[in-house]
Chimera marker file (.cmm) of the C-alpha trace (Angstrom):
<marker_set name="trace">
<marker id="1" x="-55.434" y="-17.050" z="33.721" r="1" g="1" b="0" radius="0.5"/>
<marker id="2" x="-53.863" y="-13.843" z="35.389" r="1" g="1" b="0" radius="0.5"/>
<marker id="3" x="-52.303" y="-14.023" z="38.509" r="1" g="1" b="0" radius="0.5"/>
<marker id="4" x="-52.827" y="-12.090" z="40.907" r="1" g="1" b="0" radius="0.5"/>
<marker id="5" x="-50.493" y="-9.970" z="43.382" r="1" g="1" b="0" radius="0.5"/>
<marker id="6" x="-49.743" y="-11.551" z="46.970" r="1" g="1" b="0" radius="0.5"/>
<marker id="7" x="-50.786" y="-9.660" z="49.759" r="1" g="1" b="0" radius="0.5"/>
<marker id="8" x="-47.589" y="-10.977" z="51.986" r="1" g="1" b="0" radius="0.5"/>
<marker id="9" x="-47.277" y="-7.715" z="52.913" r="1" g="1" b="0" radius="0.5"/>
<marker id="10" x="-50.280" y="-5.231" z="54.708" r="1" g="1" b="0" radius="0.5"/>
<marker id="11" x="-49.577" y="-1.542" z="55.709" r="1" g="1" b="0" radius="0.5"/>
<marker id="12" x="-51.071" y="-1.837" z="59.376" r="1" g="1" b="0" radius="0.5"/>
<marker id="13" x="-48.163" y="-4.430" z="59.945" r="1" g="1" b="0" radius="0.5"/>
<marker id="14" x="-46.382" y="-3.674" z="58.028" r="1" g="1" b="0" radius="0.5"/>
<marker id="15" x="-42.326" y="-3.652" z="59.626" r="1" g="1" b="0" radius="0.5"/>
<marker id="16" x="-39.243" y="-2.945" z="57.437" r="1" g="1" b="0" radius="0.5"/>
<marker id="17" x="-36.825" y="-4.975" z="59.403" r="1" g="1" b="0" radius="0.5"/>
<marker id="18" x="-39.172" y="-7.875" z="58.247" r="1" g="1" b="0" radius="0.5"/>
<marker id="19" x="-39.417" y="-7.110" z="54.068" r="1" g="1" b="0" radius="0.5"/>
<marker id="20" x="-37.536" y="-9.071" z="52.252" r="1" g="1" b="0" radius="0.5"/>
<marker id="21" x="-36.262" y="-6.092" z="50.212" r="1" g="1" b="0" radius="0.5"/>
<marker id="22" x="-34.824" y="-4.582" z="53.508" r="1" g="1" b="0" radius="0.5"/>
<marker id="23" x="-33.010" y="-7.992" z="54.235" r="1" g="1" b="0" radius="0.5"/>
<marker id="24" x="-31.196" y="-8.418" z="50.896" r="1" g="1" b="0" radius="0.5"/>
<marker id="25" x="-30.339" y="-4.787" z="51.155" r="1" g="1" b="0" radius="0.5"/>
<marker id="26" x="-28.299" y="-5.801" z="54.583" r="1" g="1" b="0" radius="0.5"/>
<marker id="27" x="-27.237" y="-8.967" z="53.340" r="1" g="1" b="0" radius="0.5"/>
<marker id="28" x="-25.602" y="-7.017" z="50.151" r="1" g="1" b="0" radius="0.5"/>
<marker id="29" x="-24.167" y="-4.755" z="51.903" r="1" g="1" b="0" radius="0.5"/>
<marker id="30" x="-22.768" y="-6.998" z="55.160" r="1" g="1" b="0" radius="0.5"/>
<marker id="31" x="-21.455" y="-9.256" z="52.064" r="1" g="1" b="0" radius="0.5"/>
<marker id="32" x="-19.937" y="-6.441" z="50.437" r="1" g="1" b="0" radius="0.5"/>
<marker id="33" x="-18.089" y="-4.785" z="52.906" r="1" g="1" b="0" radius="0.5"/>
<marker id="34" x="-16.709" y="-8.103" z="53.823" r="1" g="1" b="0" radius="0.5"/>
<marker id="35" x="-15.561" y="-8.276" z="50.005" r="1" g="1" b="0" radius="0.5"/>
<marker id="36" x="-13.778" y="-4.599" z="50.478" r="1" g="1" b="0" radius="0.5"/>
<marker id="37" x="-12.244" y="-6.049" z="53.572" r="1" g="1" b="0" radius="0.5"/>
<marker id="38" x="-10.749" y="-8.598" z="51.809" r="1" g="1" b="0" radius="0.5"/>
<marker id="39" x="-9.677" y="-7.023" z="49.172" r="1" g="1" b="0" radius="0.5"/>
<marker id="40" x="-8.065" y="-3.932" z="51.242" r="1" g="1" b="0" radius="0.5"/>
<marker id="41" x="-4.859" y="-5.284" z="50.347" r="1" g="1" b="0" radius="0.5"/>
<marker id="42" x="-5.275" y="-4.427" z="46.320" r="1" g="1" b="0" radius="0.5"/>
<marker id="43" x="-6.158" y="-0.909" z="47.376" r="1" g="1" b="0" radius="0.5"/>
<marker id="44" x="-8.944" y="-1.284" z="44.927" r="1" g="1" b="0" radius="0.5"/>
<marker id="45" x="-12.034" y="0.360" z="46.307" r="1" g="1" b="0" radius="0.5"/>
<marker id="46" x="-15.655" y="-1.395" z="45.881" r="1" g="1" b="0" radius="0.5"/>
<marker id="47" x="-16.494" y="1.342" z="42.833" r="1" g="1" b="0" radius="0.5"/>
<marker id="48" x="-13.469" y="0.020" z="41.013" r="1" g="1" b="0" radius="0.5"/>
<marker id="49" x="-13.262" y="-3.875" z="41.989" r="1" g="1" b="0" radius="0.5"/>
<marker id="50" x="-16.632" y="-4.847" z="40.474" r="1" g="1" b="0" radius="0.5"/>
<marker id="51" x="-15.577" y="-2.557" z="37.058" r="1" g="1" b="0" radius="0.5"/>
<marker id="52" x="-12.512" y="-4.532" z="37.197" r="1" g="1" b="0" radius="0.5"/>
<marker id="53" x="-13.802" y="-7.846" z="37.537" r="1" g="1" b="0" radius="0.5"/>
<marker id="54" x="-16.626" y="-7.099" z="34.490" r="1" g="1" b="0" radius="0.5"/>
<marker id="55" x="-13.612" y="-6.061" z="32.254" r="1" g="1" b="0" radius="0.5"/>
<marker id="56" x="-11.302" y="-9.094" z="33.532" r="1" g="1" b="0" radius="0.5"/>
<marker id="57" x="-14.351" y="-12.023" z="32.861" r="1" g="1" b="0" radius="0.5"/>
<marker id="58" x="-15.249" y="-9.918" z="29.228" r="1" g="1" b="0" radius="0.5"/>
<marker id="59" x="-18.582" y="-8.590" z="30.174" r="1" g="1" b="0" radius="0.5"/>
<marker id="60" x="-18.039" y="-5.512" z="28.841" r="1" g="1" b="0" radius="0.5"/>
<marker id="61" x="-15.186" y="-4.071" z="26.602" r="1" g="1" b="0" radius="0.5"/>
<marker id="62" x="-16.609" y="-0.457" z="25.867" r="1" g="1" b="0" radius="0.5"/>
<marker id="63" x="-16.909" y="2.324" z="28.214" r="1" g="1" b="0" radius="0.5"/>
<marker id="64" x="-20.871" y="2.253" z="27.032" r="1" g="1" b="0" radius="0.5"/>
<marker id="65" x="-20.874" y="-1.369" z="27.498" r="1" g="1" b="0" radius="0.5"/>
<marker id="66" x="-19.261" y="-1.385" z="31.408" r="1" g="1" b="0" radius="0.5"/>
<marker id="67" x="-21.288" y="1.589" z="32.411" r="1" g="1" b="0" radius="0.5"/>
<marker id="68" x="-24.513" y="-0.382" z="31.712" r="1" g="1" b="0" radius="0.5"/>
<marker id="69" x="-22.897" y="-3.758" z="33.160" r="1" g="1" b="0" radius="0.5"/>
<marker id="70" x="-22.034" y="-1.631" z="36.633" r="1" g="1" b="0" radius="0.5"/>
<marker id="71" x="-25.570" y="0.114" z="36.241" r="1" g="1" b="0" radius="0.5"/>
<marker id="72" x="-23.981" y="3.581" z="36.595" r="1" g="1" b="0" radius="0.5"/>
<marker id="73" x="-24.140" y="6.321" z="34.363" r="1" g="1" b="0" radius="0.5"/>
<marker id="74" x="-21.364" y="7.316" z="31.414" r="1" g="1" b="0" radius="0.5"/>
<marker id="75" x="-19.744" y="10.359" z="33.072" r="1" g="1" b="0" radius="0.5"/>
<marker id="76" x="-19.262" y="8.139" z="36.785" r="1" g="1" b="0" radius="0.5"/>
<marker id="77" x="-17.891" y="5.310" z="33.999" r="1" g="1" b="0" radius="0.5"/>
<marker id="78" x="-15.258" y="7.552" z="33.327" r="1" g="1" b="0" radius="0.5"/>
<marker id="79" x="-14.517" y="9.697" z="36.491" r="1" g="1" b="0" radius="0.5"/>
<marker id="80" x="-13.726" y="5.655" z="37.400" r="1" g="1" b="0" radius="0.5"/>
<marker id="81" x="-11.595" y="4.586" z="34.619" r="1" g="1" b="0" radius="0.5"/>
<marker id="82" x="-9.525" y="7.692" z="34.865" r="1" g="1" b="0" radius="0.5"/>
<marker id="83" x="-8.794" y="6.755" z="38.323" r="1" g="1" b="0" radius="0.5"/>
<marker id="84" x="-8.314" y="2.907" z="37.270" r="1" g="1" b="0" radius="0.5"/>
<marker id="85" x="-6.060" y="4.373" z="33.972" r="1" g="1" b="0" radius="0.5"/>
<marker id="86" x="-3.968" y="6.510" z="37.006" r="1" g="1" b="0" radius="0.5"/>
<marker id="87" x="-3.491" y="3.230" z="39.316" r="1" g="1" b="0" radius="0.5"/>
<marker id="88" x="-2.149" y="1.259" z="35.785" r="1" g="1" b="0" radius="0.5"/>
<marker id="89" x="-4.870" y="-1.099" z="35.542" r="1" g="1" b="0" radius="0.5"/>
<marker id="90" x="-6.963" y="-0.418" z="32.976" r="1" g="1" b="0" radius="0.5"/>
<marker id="91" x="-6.379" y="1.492" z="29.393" r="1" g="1" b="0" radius="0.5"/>
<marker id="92" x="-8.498" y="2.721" z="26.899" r="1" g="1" b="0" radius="0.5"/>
<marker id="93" x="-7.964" y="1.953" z="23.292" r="1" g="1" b="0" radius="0.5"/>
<marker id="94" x="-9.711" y="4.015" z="20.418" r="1" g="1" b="0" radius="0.5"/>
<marker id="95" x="-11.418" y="1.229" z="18.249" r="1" g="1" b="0" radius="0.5"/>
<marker id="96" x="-10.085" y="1.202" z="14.939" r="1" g="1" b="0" radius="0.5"/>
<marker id="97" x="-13.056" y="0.199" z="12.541" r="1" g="1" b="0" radius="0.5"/>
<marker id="98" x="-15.169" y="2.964" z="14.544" r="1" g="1" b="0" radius="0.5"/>
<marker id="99" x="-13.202" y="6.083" z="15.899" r="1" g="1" b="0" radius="0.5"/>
<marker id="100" x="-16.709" y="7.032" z="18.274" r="1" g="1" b="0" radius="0.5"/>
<marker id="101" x="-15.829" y="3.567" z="20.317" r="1" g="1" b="0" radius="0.5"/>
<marker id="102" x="-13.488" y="3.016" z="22.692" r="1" g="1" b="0" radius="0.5"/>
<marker id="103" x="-12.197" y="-0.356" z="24.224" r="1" g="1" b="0" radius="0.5"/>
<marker id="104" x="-11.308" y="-0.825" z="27.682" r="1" g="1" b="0" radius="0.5"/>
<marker id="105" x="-8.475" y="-3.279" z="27.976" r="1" g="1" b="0" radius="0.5"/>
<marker id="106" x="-6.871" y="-4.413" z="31.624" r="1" g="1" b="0" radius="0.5"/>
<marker id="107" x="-3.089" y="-4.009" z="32.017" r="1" g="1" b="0" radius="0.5"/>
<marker id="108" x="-0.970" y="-6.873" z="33.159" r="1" g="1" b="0" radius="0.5"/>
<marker id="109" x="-1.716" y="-5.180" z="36.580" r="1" g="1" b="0" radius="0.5"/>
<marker id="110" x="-4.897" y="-5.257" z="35.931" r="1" g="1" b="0" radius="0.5"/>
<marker id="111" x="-5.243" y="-8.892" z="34.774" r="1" g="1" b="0" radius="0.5"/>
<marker id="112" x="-3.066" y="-9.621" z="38.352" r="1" g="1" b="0" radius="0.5"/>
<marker id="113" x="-5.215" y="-7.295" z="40.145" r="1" g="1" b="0" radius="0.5"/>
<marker id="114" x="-8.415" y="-9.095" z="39.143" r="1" g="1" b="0" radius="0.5"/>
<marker id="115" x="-7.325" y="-12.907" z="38.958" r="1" g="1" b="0" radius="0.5"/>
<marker id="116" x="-7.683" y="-12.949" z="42.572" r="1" g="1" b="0" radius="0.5"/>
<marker id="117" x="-11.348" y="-11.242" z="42.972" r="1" g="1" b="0" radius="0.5"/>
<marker id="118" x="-13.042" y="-14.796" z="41.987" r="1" g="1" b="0" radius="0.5"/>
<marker id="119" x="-11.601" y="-16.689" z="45.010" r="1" g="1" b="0" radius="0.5"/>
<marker id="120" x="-12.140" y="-13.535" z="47.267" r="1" g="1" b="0" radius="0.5"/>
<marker id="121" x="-16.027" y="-13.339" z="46.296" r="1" g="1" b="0" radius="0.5"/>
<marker id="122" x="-16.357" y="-17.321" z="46.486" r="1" g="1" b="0" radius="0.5"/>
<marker id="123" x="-14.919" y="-17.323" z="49.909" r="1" g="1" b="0" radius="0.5"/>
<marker id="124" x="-16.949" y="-14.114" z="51.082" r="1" g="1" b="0" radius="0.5"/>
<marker id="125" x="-20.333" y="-15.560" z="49.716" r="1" g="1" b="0" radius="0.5"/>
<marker id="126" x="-19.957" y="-18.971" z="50.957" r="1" g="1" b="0" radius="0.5"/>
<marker id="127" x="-19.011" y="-17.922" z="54.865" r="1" g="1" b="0" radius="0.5"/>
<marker id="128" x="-22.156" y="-16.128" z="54.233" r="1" g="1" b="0" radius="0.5"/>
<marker id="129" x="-24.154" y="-19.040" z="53.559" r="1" g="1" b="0" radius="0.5"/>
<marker id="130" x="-22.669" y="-20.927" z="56.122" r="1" g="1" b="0" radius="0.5"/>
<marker id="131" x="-25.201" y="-24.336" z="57.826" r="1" g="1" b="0" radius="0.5"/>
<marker id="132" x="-27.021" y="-24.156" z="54.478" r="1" g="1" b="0" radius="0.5"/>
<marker id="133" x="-27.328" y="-27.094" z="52.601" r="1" g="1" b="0" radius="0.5"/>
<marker id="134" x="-26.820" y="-28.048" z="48.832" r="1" g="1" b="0" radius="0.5"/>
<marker id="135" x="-30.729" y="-28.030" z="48.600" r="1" g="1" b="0" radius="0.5"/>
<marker id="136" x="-31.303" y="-24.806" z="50.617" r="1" g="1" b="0" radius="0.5"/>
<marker id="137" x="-28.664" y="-23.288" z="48.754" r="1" g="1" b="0" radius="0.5"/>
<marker id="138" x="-30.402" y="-24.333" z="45.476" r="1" g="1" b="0" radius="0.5"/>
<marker id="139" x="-34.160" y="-23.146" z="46.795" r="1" g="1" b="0" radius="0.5"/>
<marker id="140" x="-32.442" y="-19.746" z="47.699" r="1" g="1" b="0" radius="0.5"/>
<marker id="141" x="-30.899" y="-18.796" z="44.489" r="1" g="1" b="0" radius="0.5"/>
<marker id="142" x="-34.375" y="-20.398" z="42.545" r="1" g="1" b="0" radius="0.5"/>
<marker id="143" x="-36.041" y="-17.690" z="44.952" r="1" g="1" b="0" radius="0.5"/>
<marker id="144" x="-33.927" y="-15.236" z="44.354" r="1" g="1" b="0" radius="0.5"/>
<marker id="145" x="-34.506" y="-15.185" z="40.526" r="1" g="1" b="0" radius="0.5"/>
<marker id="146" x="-38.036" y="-15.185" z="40.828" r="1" g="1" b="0" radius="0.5"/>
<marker id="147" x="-38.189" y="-11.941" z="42.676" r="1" g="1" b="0" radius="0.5"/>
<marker id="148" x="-34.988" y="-10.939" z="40.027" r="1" g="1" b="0" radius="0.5"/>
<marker id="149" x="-37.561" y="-11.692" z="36.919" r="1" g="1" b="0" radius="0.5"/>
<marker id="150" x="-40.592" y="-10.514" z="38.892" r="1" g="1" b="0" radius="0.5"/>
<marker id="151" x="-38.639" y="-7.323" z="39.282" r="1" g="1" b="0" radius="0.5"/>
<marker id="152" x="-37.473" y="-7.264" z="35.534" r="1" g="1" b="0" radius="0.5"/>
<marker id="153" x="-41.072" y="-8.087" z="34.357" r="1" g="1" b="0" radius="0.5"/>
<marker id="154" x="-42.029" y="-5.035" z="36.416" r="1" g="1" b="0" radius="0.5"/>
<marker id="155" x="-39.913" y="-2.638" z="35.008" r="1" g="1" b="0" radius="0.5"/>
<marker id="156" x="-40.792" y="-3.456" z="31.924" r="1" g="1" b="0" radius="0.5"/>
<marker id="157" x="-43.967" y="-2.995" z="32.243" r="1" g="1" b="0" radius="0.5"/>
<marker id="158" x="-43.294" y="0.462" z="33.638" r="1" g="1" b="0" radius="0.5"/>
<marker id="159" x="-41.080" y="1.672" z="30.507" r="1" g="1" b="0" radius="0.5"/>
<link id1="1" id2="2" r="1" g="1" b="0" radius="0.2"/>
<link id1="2" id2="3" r="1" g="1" b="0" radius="0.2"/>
<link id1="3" id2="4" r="1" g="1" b="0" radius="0.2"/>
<link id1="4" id2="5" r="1" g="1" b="0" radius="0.2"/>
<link id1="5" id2="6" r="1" g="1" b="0" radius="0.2"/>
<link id1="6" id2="7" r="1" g="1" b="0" radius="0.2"/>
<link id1="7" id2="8" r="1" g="1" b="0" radius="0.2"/>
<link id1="8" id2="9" r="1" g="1" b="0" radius="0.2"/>
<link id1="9" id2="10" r="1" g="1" b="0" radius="0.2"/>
<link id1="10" id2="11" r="1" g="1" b="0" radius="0.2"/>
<link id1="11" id2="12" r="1" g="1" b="0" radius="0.2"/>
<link id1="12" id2="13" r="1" g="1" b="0" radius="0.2"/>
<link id1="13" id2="14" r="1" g="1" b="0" radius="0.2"/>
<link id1="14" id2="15" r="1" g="1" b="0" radius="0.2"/>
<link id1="15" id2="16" r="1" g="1" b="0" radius="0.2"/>
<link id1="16" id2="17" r="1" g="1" b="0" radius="0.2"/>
<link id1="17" id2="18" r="1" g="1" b="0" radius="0.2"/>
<link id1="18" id2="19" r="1" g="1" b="0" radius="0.2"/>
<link id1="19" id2="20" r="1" g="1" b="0" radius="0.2"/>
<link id1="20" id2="21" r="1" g="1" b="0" radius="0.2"/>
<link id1="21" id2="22" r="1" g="1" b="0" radius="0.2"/>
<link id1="22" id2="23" r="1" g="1" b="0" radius="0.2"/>
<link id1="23" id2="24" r="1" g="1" b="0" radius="0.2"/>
<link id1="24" id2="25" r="1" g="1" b="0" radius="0.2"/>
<link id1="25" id2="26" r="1" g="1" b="0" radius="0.2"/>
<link id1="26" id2="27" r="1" g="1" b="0" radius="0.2"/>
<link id1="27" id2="28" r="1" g="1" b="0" radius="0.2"/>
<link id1="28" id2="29" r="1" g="1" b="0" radius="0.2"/>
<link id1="29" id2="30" r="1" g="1" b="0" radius="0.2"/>
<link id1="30" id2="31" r="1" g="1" b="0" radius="0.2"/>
<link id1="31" id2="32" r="1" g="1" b="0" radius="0.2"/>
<link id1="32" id2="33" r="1" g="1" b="0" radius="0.2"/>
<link id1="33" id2="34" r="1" g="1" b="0" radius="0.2"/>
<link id1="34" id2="35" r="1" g="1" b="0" radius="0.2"/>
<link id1="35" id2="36" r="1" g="1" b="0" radius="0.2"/>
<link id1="36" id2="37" r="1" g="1" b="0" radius="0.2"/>
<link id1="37" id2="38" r="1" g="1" b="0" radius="0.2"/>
<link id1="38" id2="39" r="1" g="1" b="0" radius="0.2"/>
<link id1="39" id2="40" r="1" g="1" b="0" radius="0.2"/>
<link id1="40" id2="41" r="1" g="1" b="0" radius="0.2"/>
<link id1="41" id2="42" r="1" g="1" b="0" radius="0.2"/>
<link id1="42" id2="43" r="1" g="1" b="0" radius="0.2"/>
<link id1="43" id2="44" r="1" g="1" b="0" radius="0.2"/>
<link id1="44" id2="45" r="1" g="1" b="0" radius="0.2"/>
<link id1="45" id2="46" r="1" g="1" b="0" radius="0.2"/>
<link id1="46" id2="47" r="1" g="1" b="0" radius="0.2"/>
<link id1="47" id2="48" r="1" g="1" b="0" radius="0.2"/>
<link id1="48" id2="49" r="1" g="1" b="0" radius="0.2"/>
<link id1="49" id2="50" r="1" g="1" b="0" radius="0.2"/>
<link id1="50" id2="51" r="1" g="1" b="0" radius="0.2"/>
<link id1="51" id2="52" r="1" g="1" b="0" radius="0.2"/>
<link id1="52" id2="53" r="1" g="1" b="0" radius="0.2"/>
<link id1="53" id2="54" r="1" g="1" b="0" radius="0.2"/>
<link id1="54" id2="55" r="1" g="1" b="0" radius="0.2"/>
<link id1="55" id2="56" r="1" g="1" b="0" radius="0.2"/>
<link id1="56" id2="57" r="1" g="1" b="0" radius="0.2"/>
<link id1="57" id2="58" r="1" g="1" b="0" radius="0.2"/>
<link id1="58" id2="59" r="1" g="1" b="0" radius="0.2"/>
<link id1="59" id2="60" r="1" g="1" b="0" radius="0.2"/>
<link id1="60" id2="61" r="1" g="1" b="0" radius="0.2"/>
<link id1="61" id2="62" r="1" g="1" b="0" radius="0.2"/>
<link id1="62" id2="63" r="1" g="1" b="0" radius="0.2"/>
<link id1="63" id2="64" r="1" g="1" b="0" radius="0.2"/>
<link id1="64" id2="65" r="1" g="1" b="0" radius="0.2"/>
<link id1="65" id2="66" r="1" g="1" b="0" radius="0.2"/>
<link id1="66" id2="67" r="1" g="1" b="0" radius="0.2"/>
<link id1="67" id2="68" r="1" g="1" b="0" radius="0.2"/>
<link id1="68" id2="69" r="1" g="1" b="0" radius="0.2"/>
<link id1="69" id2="70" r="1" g="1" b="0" radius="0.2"/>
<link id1="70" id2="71" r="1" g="1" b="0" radius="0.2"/>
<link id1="71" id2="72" r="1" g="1" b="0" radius="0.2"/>
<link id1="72" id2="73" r="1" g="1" b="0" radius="0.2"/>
<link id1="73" id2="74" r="1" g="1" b="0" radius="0.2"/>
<link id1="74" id2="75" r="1" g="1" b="0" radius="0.2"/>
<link id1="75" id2="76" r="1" g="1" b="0" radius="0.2"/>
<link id1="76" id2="77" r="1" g="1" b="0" radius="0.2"/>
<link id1="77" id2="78" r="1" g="1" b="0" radius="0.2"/>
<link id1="78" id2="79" r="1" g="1" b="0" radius="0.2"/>
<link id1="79" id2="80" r="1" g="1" b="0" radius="0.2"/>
<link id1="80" id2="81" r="1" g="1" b="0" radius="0.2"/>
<link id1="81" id2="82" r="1" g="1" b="0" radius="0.2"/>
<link id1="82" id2="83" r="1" g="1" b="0" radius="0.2"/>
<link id1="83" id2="84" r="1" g="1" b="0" radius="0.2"/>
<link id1="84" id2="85" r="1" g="1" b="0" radius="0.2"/>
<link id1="85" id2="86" r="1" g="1" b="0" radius="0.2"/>
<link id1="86" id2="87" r="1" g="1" b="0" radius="0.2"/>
<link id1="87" id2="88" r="1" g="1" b="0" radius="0.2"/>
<link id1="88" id2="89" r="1" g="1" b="0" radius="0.2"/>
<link id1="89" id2="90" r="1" g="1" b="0" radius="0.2"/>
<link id1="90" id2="91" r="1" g="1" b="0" radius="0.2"/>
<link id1="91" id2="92" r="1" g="1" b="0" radius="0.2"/>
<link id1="92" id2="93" r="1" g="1" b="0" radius="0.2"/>
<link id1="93" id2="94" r="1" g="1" b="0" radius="0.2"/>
<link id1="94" id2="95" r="1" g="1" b="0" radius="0.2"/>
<link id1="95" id2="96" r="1" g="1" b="0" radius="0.2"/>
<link id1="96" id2="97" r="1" g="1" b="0" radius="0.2"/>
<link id1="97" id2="98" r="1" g="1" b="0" radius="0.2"/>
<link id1="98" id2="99" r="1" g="1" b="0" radius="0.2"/>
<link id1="99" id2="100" r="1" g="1" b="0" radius="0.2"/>
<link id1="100" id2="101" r="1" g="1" b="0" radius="0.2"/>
<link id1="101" id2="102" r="1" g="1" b="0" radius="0.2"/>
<link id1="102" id2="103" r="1" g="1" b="0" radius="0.2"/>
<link id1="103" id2="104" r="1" g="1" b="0" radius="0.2"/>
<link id1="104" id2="105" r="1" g="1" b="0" radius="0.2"/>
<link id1="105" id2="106" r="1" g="1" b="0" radius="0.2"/>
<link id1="106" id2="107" r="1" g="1" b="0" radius="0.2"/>
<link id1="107" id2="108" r="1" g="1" b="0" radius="0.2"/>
<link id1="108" id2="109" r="1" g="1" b="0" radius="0.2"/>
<link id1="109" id2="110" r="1" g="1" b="0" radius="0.2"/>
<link id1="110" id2="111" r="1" g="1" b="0" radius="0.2"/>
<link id1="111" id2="112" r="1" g="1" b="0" radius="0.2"/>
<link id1="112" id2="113" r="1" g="1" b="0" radius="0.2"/>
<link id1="113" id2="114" r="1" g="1" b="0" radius="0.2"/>
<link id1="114" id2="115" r="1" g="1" b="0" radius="0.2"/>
<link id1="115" id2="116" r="1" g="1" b="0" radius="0.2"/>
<link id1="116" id2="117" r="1" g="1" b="0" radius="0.2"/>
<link id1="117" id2="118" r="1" g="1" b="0" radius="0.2"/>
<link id1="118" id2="119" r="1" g="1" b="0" radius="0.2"/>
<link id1="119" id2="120" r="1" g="1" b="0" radius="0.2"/>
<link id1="120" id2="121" r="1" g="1" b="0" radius="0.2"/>
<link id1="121" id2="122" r="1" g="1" b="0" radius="0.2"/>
<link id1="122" id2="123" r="1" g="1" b="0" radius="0.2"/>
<link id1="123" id2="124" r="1" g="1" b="0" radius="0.2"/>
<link id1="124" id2="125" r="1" g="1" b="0" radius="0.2"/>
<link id1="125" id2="126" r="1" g="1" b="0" radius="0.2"/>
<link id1="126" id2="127" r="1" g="1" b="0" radius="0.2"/>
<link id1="127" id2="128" r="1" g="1" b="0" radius="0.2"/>
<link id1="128" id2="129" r="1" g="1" b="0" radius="0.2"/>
<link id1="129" id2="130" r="1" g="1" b="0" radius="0.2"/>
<link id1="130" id2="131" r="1" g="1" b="0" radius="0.2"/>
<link id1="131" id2="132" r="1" g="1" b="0" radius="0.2"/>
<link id1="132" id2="133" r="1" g="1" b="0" radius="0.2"/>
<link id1="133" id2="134" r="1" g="1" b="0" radius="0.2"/>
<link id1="134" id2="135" r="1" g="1" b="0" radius="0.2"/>
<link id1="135" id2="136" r="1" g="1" b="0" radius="0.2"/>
<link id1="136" id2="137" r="1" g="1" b="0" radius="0.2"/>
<link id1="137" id2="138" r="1" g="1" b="0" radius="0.2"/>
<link id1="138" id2="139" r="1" g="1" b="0" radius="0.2"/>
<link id1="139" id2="140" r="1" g="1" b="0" radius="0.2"/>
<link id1="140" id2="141" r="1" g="1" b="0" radius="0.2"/>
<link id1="141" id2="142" r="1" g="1" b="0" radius="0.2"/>
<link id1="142" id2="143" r="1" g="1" b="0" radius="0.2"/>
<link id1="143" id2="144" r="1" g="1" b="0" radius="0.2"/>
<link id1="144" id2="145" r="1" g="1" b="0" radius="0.2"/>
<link id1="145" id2="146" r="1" g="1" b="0" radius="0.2"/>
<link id1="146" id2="147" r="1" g="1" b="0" radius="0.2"/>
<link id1="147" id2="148" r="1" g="1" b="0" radius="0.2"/>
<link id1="148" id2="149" r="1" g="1" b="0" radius="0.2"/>
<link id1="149" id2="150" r="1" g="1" b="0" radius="0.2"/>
<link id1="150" id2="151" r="1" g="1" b="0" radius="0.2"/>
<link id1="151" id2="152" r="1" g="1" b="0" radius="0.2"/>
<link id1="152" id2="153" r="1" g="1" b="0" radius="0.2"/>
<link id1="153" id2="154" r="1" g="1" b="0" radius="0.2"/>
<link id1="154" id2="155" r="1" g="1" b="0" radius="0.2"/>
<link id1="155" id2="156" r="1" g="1" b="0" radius="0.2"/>
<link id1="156" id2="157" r="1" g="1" b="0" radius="0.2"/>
<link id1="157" id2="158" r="1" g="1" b="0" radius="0.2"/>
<link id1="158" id2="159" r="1" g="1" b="0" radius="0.2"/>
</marker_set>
């Protein structure tokens, strides 16, 4: 049976400040400026704390790989790493059983620079999800990837 599309949502009402799009927008970004805030001390900025994290908890290890990861194109990927390659955190190393691939490894700075992210981003998100309980919590993020896969499905669909 097909399902059909809500209709939460009607133009002649229809208020931004209420979608739920517009909310997690302000939600991401109130929760990541807090992030930046706490991590003003590393002097990493937001464009190279979420590469480093990706490359410190092996989601990526190629500049392709990290550039799809961060959902930002090749040429930003490396604009980035040459600043993160400057700072000592991050270096690239020409893959030796293919000479077209090159692997992004962290420094020992790097590794330091990113061991504390985890507890900064677990401390950020859960003073943002303050009064909520276990159950809440767990209804949210069930929520959450519906719209994620309802999203994904979408865009699927589109390509």
């Amino acid at each position: 049976m097909p399902q059909t599309t809500p209709s939460f949502y009607n133009p002649d009402s229809y208020r931004p400040e209420d979608s739920v799009g517009y909310l997690m927008r302000n939600i991401i970004s109130h929760v990541s400026q807090a992030v930046d805030r706490k991590l003003a001390y590393t002097e990493l900025t937001h464009a190279q704390w979420i590469p480093l994290y990706k490359l410190y908890n092996k989601s990526a290890s190629t500049v392709a790989e990290l550039a799809r990861a961060c959902e930002i194109d090749n040429g930003a990927t490396t604009r980035m790493l040459d600043r993160m390659e400057a700072k000592g955190l991050c270096q690239r190393v020409r893959s030796e059983q293919d000479r077209r691939v090159v692997n992004l490894e962290l420094t020992p700075a790097g590794n330091a620079a990113a061991a504390d992210i985890p507890r900064i981003l677990s401390d950020v998100q859960n003073a943002h999800l303050e009064g909520f309980s276990q159950e809440e919590f767990d209804n949210l993020r069930s929520y959450l990837r519906r719209i994620l896969d309802n999203a994904q499905r979408i865009k699927a669909a589109a390509q």
